[in-house]
C-alpha positions in Angstrom: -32.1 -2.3 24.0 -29.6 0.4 25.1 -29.0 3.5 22.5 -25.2 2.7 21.7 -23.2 5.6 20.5 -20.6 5.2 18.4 -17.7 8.4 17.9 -15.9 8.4 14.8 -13.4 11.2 14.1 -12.3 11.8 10.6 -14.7 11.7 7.5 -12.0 11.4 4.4 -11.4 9.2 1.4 -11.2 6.3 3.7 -13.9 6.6 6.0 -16.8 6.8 3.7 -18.0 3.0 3.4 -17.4 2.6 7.2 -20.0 5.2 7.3 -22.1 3.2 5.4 -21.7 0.4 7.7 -22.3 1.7 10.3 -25.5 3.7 9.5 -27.0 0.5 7.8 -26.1 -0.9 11.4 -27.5 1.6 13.1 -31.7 0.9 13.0 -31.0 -3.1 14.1 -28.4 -2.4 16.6 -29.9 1.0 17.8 -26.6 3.0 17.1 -25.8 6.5 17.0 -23.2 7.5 14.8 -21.7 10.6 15.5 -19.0 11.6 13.3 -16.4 14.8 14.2 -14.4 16.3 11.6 -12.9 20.0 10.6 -15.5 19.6 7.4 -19.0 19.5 8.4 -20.3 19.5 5.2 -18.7 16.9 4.0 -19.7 14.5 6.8 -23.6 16.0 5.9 -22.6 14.4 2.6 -21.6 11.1 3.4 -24.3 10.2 5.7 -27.2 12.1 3.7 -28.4 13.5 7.3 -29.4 9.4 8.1 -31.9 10.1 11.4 -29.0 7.8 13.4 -26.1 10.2 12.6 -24.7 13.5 14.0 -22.4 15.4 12.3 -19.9 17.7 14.4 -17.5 20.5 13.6 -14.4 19.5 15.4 -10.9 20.8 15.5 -9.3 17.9 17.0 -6.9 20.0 18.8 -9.8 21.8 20.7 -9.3 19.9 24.1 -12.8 20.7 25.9 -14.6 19.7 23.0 -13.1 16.4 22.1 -13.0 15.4 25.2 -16.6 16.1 25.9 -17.3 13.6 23.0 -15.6 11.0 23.9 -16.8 10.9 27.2 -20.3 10.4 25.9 -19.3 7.7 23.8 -19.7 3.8 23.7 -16.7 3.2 21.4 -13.7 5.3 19.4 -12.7 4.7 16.3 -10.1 7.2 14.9 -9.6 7.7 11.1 -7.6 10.6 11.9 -4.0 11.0 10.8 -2.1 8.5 12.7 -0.1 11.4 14.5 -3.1 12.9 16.2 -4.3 9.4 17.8 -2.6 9.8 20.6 -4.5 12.6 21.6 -7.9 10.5 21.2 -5.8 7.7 23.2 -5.0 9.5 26.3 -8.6 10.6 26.4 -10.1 7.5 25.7 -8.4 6.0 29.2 -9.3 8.6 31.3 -12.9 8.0 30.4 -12.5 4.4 29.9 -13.4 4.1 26.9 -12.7 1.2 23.9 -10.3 2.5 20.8 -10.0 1.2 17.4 -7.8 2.9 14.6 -6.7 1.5 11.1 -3.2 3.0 11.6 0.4 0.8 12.6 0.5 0.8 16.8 3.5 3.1 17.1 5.7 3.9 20.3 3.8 6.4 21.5 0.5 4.2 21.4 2.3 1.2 23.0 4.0 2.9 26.0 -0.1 3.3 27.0 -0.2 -0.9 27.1 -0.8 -0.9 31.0 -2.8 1.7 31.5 -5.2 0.3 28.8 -5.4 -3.4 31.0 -5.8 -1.2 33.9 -9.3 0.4 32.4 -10.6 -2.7 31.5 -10.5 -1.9 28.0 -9.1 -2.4 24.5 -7.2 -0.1 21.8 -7.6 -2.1 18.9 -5.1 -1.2 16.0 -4.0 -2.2 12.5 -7.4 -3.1 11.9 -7.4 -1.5 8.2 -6.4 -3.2 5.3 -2.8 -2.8 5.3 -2.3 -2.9 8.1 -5.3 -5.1 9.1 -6.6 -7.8 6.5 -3.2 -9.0 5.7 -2.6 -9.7 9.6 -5.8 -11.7 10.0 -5.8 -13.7 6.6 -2.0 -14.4 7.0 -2.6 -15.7 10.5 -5.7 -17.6 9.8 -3.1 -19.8 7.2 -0.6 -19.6 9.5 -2.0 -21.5 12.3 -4.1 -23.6 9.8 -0.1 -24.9 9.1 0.9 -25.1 12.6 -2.0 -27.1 13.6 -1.3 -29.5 11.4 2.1 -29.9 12.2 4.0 -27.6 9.4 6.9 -25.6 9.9 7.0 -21.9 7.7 10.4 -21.5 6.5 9.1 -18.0 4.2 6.6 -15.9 4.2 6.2 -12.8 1.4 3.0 -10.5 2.0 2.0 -8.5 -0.9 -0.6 -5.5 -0.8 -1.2 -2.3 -3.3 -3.6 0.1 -3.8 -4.1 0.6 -7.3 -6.0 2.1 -10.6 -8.0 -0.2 -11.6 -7.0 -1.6 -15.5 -10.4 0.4 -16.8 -9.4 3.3 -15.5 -5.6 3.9 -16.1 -5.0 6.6 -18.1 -2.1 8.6 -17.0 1.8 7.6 -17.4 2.2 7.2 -13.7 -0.6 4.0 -14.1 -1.6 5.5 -9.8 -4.5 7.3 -8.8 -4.8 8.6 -5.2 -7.4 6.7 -3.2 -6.2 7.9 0.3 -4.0 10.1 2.3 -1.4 11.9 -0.2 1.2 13.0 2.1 1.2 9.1 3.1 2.0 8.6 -0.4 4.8 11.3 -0.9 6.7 9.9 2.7 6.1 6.1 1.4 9.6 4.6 2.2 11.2 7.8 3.5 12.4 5.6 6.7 13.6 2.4 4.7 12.6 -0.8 5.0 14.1 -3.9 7.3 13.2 -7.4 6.1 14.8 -11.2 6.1 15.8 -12.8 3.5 17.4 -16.1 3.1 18.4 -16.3 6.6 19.8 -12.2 6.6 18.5 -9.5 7.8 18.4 -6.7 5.0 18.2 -3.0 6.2 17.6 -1.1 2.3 17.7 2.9 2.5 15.2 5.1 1.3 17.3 5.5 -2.4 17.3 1.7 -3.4 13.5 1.2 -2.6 11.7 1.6 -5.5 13.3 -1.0 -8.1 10.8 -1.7 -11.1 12.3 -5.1 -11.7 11.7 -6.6 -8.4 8.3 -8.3 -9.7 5.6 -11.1 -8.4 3.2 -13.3 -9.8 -0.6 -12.2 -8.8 -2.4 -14.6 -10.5 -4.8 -12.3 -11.4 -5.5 -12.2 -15.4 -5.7 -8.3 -15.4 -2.6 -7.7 -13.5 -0.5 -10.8 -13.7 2.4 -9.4 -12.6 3.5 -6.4 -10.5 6.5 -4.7 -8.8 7.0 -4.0 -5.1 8.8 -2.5 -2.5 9.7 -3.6 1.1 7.3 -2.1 3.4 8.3 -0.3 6.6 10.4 -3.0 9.3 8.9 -6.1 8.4 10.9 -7.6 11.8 8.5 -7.2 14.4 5.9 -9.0 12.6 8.4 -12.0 12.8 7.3 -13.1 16.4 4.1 -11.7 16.1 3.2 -14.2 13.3 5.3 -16.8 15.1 7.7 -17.1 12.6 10.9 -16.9 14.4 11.8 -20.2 12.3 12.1 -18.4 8.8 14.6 -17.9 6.7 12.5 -15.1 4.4 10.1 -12.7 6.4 9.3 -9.7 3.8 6.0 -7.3 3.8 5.8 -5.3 0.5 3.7 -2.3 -1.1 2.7 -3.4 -4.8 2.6 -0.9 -7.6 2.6 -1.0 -11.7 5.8 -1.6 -13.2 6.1 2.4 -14.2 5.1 3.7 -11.9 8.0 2.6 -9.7 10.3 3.3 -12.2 8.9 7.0 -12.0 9.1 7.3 -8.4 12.8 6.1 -8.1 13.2 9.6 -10.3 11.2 11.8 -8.1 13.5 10.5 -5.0 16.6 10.8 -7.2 15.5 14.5 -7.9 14.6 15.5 -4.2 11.5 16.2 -4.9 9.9 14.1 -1.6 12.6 16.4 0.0 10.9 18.4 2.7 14.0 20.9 3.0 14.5 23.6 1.5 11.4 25.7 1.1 10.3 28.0 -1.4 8.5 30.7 -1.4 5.5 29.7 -3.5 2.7 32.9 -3.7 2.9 33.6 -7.2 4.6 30.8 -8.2 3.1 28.3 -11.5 4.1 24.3 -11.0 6.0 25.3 -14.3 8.0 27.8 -12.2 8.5 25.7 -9.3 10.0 23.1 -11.2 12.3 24.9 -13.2 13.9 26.4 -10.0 14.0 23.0 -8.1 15.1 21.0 -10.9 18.0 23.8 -11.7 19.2 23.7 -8.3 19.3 19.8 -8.2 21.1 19.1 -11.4 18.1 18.4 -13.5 20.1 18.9 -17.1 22.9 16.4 -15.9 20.7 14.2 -14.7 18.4 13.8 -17.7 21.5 13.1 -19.8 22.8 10.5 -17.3 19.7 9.2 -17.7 18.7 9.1 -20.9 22.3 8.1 -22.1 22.2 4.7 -19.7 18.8 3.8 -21.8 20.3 4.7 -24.9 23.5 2.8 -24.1 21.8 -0.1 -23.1 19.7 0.1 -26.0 22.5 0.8 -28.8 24.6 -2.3 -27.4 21.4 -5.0 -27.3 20.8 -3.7 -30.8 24.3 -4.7 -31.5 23.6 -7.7 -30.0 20.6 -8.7 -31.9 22.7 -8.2 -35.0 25.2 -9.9 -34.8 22.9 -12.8 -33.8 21.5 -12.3 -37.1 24.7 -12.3 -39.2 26.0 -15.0 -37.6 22.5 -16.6 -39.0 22.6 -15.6 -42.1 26.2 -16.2 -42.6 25.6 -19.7 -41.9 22.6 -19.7 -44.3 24.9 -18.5 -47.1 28.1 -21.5 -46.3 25.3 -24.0 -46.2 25.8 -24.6 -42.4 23.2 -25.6 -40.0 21.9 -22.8 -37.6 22.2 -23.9 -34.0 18.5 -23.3 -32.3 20.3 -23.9 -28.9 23.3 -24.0 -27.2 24.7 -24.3 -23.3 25.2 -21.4 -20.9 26.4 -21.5 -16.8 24.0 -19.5 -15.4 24.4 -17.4 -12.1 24.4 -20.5 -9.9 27.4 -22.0 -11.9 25.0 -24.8 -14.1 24.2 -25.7 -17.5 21.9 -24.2 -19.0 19.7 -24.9 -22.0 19.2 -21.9 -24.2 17.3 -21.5 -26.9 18.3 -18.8 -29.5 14.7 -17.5 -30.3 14.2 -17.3 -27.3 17.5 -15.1 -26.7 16.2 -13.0 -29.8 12.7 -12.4 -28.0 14.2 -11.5 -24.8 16.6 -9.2 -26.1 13.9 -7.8 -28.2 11.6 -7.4 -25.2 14.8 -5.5 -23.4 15.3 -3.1 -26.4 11.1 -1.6 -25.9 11.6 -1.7 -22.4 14.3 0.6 -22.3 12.8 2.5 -25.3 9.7 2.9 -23.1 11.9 4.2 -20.3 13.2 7.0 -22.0 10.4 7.9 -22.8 8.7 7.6 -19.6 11.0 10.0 -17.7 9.3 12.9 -19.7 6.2 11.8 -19.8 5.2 11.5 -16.2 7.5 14.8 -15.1 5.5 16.5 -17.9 2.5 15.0 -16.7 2.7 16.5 -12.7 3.4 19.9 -14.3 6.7 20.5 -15.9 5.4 22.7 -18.5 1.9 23.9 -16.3 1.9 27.9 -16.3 -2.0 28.0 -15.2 -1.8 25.7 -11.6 -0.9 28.8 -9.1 0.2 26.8 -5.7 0.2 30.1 -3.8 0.4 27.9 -0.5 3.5 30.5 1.2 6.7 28.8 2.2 6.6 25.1 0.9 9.1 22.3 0.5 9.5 20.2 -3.2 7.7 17.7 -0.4 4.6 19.7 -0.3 3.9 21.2 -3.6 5.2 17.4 -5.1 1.4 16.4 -2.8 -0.1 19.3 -4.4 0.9 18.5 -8.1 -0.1 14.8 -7.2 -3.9 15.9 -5.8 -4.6 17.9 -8.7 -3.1 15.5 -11.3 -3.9 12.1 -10.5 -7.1 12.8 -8.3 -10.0 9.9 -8.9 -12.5 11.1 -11.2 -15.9 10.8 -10.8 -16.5 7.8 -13.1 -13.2 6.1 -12.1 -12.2 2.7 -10.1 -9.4 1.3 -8.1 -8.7 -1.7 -7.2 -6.8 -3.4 -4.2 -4.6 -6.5 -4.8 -3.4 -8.7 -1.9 -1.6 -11.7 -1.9 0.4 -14.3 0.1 3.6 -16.0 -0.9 3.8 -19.0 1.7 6.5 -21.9 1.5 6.6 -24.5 4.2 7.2 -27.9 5.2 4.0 -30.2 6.6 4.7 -32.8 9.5 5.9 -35.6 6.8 8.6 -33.2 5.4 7.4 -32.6 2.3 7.9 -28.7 0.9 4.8 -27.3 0.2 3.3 -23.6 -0.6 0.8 -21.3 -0.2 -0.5 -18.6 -2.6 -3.5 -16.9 -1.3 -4.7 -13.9 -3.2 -7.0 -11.2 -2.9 -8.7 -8.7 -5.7 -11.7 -6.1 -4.6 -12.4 -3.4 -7.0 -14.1 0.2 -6.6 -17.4 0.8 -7.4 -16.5 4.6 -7.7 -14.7 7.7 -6.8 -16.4 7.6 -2.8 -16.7 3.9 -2.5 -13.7 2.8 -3.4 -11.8 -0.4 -2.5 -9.6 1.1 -0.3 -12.3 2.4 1.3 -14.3 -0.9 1.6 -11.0 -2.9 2.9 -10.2 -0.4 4.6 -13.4 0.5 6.9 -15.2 -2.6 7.0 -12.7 -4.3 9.0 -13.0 -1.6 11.3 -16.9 -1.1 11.8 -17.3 -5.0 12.4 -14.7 -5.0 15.1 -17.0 -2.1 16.6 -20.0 -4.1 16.4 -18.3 -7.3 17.7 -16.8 -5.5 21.0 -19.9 -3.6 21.4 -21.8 -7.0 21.6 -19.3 -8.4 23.4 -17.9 -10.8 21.2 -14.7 -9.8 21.5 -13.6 -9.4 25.1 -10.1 -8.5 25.0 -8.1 -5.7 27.4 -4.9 -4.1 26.5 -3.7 -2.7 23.1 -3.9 -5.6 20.3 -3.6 -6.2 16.6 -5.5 -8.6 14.7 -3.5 -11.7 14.9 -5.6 -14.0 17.4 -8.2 -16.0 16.6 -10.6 -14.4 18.7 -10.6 -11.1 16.5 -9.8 -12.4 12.6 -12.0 -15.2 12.8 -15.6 -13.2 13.1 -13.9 -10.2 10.7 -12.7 -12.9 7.9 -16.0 -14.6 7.8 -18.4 -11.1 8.2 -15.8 -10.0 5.4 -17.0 -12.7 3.3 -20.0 -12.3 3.3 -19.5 -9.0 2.1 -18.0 -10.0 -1.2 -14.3 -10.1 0.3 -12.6 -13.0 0.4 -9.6 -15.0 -0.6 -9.0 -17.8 -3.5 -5.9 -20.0 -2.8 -3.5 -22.3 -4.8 -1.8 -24.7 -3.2 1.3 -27.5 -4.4 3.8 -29.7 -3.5 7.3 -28.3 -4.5 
């Protein structure tokens, strides 16, 4: 057997169980992993100098070097930021050789389409988690329905990398299991989805609303809030789904933590202009100037008066339900337990008064909470922190917001995250009859190195390796996971790995 080699470039938070993959593949298949990154130590680390690996010191801009490895390699696969594939790209052509990434296919990737088919070969991209797993188990139902003669009228794909419920323990309910400045941009272009038969294009400003909420059906997180991912619309003919009404793809978080980050964006603090000048400067200080400058004090009152208002009048509310109550009690009248309301859709509506009590009860803490909240998790990233220095030169909020964010709600040693997935799928089958779909997925960390994102992520990744080095997947051209010939192999190794899905399906 042939000595296969296999390049990877970039060894962070992400690549370290694709590591482990690949070096427990390594004896059977004769592999050598070499893996290229600016931190050679930390690659020495991760694969515990394994006799099948090779760690390199690489500055991915250094032409002659990269190059070099590349062209002594059997496959690519680039954990590097998704800006600096391209470079790997272009070389991989001119040496022919096969490409995988975990990052979206952007513009830049896809204008290479024919001179990939021209090599012979195949850039194989979105082959993460998310992008990646939600492509192939969202296809794999999706023709399951077609085949048998159903017709998808909506589809809602649901993914979040979260803290895992053990391990919460800060007001932002978030730790940071992969790339922070992916984290401080999430949402910086807007998002573009269907819905109901329109196409929504929602800014930056309006994406992070805590009350938009879904059912997991998970018992330790049975509900969550999202936000519209990215432009869901190219994913419409991709999937084949020209014929839906509702086409969304979403990022799920914790209910608060949403709530907090529509308050960073509302104080510019994911703002990458201006700078400041930060040598010197304590998180305390920074935030003080920035905050001054953006109208912190206004804000806070704007803020804290809507909760308060909100508050006072449901308050109000809740007692006049109760001397209405007790009036009645005292002139020997019955108490009505439930009455009629129109609701929004202009119908009767049975409502029971407990019921309105609990609800408005439940409002009253919410917005308590919220008040709360907004001091809490500023406080939390540094507010009142005179002993962080950033000392990073000329920065913008942008930067030393990813700074606050690495130091403060890093992944301890001890801690877990967990990645949720699910799909929201409504359809009718070849009789007519309306049916749905809810397929879910929930893969927890076992630590601070192998996390889930790092499982979900990688995993798909080094069995696509070992499929197109044995030839199992014989594809040319630059591809996602959406065809049978890729997801079907990856779902079922995935599997056996421990990740899979659980469904529920019903008749509506």
């Amino acid at each position: 057997m042939n000595l296969k080699k296999i390049l990877l470039f970039g060894a962070g938070k992400s690549a370290s169980v694709l590591i482990d993959y690949l070096l427990l593949q390594s004896t059977g298949c004769n592999w050598k992993i070499i893996i290229a990154d600016t931190n050679k130590k930390l690659i020495e680390e991760k694969t515990q100098h394994h006799k099948n690996s090779e760690a390199v010191e690489l500055d991915i801009n250094d032409g002659d070097k990269r190059r070099q490895l590349i062209a002594a390699a059997d496959i690519v696969i680039s954990m590097m930021p998704p800006a600096l594939h391209i470079l790997v790209a272009k070389d991989c052509i001119h040496f022919g050789k096969n490409l995988l990434t975990a990052s979206y296919a952007d513009d830049e990737i896809k204008a290479l389409e024919q001179q990939v088919k021209d090599k012979g070969i195949i850039f194989l991209c979105e082959m993460g988690l998310d992008p990646g797993i939600d492509h192939m188990s969202a296809m794999q139902l999706l023709d399951e329905i077609r085949e048998n003669g159903g017709t998808v009228h909506s589809f809602k794909s649901h993914c979040g990398g979260l803290v895992a419920p053990e391990s919460d323990d800060n007001p932002w309910h978030y730790k940071i299991t992969w790339n922070p400045r992916n984290i401080v941009m999430a949402g910086k272009a807007g998002a573009i989805y269907k819905l109901n038969g329109k196409e929504i294009a929602e800014q930056y400003e309006t994406l992070f609303e805590a009350d938009r909420t879904v059912l997991t059906g998970n018992e330790e997180v049975p509900v969550l809030s999202y936000y519209p991912n990215r432009n869901s619309l190219p994913y419409i003919d991709l999937y084949g789904l020209g014929e839906a009404s509702t086409f969304i793809r979403t990022t799920l978080r914790y209910r608060d933590f949403m709530y907090g980050w529509k308050n960073i964006v509302e104080l510019k603090l994911t703002d990458e202009e201006p700078v400041y000048q930060t040598d010197g400067l304590s998180l305390q200080d920074f935030f003080k100037e920035h905050l001054l400058k953006n109208g912190f004090g206004d804000w806070l009152n704007n803020k804290l008066s809507e909760r308060l208002s909100e508050t006072k009048a449901m308050l109000e509310n809740l007692m006049k339900i109760a001397e209405a109550e007790n009036i009645a009690q005292v002139e020997g009248e019955p108490v009505e337990d439930d009455f009629m309301l129109v609701n929004e859709e202009g119908r009767l509506k049975s409502i029971q008064l407990e019921d309105v009590k609990n609800d408005a009860a439940s409002v009253v803490a919410l917005k308590m909470h919220e008040a709360n909240l907004t001091m809490k998790q500023l406080f939390f990233l540094g507010l009142d922190d005179q002993d962080t220095i950033i000392n990073k030169g000329l920065c913008s909020a942008a930067d030393v917001l990813q700074m606050a964010l690495e130091k403060k709600l890093a992944l301890q040693q001890g801690d877990k995250d967990m990645i949720v997935m699910l799909h929201e799928i409504a359809y009718k089958d070849k009789e007519g009859k309306a049916q749905s779909i809810h397929s879910s997925l929930l893969v927890k960390g076992e630590d601070s190195i192998h996390t889930a994102m790092a499982k979900t992520v990688g995993l798909p990744l080094g069995i696509a390796a070992k499929l197109i080095l044995e030839k199992k997947i014989n594809l040319t051209g630059i591809h996602i996971p959406v065809c049978k010939e890729i997801y079907e192999p990856v779902l079922t190794e995935l599997k056996n790995l421990g990740i899979s899905f659980s469904e529920s399906r019903d008749i509506l």
